[in-house]
Backbone as JSON Lines, residues from 0, in Angstrom:
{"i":0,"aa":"X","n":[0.83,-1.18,0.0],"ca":[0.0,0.0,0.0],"c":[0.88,1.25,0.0]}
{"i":1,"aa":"X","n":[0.79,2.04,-0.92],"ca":[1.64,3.46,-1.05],"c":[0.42,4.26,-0.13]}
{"i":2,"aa":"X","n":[1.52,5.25,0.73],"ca":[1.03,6.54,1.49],"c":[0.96,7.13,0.78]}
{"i":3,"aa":"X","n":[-0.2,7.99,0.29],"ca":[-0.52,9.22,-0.42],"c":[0.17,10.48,-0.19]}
{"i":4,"aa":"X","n":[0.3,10.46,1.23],"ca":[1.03,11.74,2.24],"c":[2.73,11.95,2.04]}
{"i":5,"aa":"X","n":[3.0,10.79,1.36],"ca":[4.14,10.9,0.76],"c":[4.45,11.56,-0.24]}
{"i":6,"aa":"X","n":[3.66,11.38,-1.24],"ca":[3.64,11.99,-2.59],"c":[3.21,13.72,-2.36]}
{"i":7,"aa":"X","n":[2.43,13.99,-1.31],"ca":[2.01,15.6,-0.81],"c":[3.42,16.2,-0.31]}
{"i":8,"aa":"X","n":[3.89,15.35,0.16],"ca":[5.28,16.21,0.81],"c":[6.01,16.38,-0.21]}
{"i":9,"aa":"X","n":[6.29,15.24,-0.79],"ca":[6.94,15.79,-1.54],"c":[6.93,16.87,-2.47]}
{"i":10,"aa":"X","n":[5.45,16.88,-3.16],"ca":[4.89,18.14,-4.23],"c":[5.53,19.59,-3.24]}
{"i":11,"aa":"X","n":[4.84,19.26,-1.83],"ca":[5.08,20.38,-1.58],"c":[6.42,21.62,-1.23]}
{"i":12,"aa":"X","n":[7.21,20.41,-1.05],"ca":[8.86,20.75,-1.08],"c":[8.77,21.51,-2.34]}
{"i":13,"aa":"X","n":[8.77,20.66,-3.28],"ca":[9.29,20.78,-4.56],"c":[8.7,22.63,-5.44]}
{"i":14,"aa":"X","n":[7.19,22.79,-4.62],"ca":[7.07,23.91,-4.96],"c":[7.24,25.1,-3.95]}
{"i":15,"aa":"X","n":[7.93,25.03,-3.3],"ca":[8.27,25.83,-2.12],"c":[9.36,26.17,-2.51]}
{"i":16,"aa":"X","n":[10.43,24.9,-2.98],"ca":[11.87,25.45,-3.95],"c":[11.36,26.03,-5.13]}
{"i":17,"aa":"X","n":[10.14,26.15,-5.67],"ca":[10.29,26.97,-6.78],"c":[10.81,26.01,-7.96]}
{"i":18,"aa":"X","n":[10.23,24.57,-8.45],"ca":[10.47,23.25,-9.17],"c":[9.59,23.34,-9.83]}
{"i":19,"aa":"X","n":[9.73,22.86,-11.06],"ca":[8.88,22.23,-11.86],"c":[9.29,20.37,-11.89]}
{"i":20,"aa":"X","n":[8.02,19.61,-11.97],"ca":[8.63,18.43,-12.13],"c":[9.21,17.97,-12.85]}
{"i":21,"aa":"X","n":[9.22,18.6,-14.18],"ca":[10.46,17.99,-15.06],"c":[11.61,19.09,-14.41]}
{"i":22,"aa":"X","n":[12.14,19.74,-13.86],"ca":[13.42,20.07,-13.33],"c":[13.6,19.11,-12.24]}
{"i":23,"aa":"X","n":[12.48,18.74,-11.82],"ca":[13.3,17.65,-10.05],"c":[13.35,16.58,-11.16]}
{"i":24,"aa":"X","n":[12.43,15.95,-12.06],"ca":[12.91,14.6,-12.65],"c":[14.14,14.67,-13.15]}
{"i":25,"aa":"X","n":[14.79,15.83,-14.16],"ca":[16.12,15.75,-14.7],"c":[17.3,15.99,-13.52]}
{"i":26,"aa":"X","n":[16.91,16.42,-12.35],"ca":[17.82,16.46,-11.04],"c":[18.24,15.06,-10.43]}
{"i":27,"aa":"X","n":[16.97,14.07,-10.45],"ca":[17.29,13.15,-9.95],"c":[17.3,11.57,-11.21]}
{"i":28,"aa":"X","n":[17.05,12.05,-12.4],"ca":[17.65,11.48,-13.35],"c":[15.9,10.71,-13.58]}
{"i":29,"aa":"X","n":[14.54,10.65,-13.5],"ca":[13.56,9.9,-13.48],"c":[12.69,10.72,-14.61]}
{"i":30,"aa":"X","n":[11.64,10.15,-14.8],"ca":[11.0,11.21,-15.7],"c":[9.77,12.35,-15.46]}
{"i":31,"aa":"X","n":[9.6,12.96,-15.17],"ca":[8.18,14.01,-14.89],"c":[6.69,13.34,-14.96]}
{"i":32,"aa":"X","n":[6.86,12.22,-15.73],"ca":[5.66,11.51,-15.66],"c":[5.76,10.86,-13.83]}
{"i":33,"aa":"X","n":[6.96,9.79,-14.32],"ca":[7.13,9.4,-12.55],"c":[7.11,10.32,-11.59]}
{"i":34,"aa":"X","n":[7.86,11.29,-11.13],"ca":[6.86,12.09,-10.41],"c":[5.77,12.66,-10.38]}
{"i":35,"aa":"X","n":[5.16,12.87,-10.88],"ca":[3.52,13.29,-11.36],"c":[2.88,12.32,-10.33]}
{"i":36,"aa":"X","n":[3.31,10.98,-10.77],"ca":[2.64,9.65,-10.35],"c":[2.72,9.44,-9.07]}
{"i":37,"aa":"X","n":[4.51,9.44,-8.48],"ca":[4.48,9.63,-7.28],"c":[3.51,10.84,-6.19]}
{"i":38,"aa":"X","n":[4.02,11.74,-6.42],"ca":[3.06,12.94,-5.85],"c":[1.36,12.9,-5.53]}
{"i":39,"aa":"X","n":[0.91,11.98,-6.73],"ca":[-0.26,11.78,-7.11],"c":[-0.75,10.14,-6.06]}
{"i":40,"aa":"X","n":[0.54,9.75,-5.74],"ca":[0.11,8.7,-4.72],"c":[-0.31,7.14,-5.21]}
{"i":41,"aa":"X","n":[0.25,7.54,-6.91],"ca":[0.51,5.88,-7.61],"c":[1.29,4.75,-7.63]}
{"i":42,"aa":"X","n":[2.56,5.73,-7.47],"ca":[3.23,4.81,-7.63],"c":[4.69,5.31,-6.28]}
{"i":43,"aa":"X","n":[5.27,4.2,-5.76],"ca":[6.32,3.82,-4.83],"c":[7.59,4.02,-5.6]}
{"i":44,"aa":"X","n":[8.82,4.19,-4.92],"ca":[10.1,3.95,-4.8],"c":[11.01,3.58,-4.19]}
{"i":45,"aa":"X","n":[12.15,3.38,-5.16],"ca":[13.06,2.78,-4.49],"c":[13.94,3.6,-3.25]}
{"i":46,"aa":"X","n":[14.56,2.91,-2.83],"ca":[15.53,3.55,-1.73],"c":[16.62,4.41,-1.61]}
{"i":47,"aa":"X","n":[17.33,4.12,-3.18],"ca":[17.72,5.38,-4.29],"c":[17.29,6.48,-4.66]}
{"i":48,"aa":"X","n":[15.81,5.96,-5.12],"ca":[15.45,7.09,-5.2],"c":[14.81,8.16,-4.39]}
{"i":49,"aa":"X","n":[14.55,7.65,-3.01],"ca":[14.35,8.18,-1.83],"c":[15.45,9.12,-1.46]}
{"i":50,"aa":"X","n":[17.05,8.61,-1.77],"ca":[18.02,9.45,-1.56],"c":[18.44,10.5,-2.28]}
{"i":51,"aa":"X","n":[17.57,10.65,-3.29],"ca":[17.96,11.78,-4.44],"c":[17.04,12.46,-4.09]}
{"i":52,"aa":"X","n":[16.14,12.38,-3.7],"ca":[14.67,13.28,-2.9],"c":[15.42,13.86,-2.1]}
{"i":53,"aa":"X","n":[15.99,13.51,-1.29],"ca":[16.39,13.93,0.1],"c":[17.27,14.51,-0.27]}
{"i":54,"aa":"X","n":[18.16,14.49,-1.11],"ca":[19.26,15.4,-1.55],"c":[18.94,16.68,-2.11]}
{"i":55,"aa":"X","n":[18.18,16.25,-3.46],"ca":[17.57,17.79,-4.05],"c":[16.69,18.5,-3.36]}
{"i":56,"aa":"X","n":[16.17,17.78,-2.48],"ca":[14.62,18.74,-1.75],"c":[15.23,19.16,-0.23]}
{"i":57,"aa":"X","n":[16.51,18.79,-0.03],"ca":[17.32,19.38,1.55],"c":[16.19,18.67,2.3]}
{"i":58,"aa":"X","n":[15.85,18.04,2.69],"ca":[14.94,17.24,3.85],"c":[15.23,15.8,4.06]}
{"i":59,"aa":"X","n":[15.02,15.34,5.4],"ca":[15.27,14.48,5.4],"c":[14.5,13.19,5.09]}
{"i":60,"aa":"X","n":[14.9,11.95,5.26],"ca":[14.17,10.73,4.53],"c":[13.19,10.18,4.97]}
{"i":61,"aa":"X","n":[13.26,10.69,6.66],"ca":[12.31,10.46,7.61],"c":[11.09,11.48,7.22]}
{"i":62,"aa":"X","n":[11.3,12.58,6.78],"ca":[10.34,13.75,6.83],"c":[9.64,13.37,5.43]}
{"i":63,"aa":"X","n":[10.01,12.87,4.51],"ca":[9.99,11.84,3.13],"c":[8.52,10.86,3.55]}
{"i":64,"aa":"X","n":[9.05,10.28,4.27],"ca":[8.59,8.95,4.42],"c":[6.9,9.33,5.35]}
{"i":65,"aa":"X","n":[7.86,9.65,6.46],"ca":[6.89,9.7,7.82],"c":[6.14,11.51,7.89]}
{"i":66,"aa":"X","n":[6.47,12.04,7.55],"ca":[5.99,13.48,8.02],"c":[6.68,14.48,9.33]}
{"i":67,"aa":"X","n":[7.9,13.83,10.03],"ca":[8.62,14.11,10.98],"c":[8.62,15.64,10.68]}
{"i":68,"aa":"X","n":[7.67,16.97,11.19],"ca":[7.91,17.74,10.94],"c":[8.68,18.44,11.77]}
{"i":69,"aa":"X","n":[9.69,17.8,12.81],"ca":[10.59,18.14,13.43],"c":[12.0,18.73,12.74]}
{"i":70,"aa":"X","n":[12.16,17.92,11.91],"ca":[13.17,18.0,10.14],"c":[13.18,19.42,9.8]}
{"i":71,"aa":"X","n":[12.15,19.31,9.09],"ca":[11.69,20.37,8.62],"c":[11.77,21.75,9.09]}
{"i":72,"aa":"X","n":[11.36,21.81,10.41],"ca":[11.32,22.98,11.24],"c":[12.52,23.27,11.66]}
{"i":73,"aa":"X","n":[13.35,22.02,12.11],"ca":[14.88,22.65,12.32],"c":[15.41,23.17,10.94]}
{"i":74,"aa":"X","n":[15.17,22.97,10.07],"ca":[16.06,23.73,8.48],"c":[15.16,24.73,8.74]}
{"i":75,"aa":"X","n":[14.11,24.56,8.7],"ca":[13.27,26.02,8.11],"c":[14.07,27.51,9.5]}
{"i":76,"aa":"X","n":[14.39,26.32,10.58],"ca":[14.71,27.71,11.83],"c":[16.53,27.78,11.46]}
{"i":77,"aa":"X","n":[17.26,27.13,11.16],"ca":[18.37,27.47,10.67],"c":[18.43,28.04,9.37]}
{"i":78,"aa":"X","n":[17.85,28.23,8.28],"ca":[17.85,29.3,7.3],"c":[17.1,30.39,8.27]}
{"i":79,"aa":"X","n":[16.66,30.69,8.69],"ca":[16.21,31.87,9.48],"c":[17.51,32.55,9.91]}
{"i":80,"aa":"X","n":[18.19,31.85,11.1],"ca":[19.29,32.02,11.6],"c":[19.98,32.94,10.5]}
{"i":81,"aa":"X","n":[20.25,32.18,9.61],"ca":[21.54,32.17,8.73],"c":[20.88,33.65,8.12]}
{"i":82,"aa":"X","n":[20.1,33.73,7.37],"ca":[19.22,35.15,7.02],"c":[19.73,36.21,8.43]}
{"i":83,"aa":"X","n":[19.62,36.02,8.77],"ca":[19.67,37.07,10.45],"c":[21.15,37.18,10.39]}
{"i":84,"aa":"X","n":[22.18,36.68,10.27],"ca":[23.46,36.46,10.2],"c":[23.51,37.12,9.05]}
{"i":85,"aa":"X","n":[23.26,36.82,8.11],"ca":[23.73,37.77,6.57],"c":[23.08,38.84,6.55]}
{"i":86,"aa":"X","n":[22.18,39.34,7.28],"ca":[21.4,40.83,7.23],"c":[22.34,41.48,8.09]}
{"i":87,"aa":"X","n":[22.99,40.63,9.68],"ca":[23.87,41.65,10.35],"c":[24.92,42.34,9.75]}
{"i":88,"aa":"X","n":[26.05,40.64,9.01],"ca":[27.25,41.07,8.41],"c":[27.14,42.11,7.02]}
{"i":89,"aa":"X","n":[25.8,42.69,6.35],"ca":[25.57,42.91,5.13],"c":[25.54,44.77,5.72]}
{"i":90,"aa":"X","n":[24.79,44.81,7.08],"ca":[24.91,45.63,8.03],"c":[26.05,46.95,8.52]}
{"i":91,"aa":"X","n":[26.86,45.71,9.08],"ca":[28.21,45.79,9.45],"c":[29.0,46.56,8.19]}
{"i":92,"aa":"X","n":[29.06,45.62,7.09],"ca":[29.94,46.15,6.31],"c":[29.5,47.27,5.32]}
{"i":93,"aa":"X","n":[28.17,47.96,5.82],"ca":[27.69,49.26,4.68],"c":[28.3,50.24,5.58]}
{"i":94,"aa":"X","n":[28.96,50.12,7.17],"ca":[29.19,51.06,7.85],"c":[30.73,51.53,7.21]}
């Protein structure tokens, strides 16, 4: 039985980076149809290709799989950080 909720996370990564599915399919080498399908909650993958998800979409495999929105929230609060850090030093150096 494929999780549907799988295929949602993923869409939703993918348009949050600002993706089209044929750019994540030619990223992770599959075709735009297969993701379509995946997203859409047809069709499963491999464990490979679980790791190329997780690579191009910065999340982890757990947050992939399961919905661990613990993942998630720690990246989403360390790009924050890091934003706050480049607004100081960007700051700093107009003085």
């Amino acid at each position: 039985m494929i999780d549907e909720n799988i295929g949602v996370r993923i869409r939703e990564v993918r348009e949050e980076k600002h993706l089209t599915r044929e750019q994540l399919a030619e990223q992770i080498d599959v075709s735009a149809k297969f993701i379509y399908e995946i997203e859409s909650g047809k069709k499963s993958f491999s464990v490979d290709i679980l790791y190329k998800f997780s690579n191009e979409l910065s999340v982890s495999a757990d947050w992939i799989l399961f919905g661990d929105d613990v993942h998630k929230k720690e990246a989403d609060e360390v790009v924050r950080m890091l934003n706050e850090i480049y607004d100081i030093c960007n700051k700093n150096h107009e003085k």
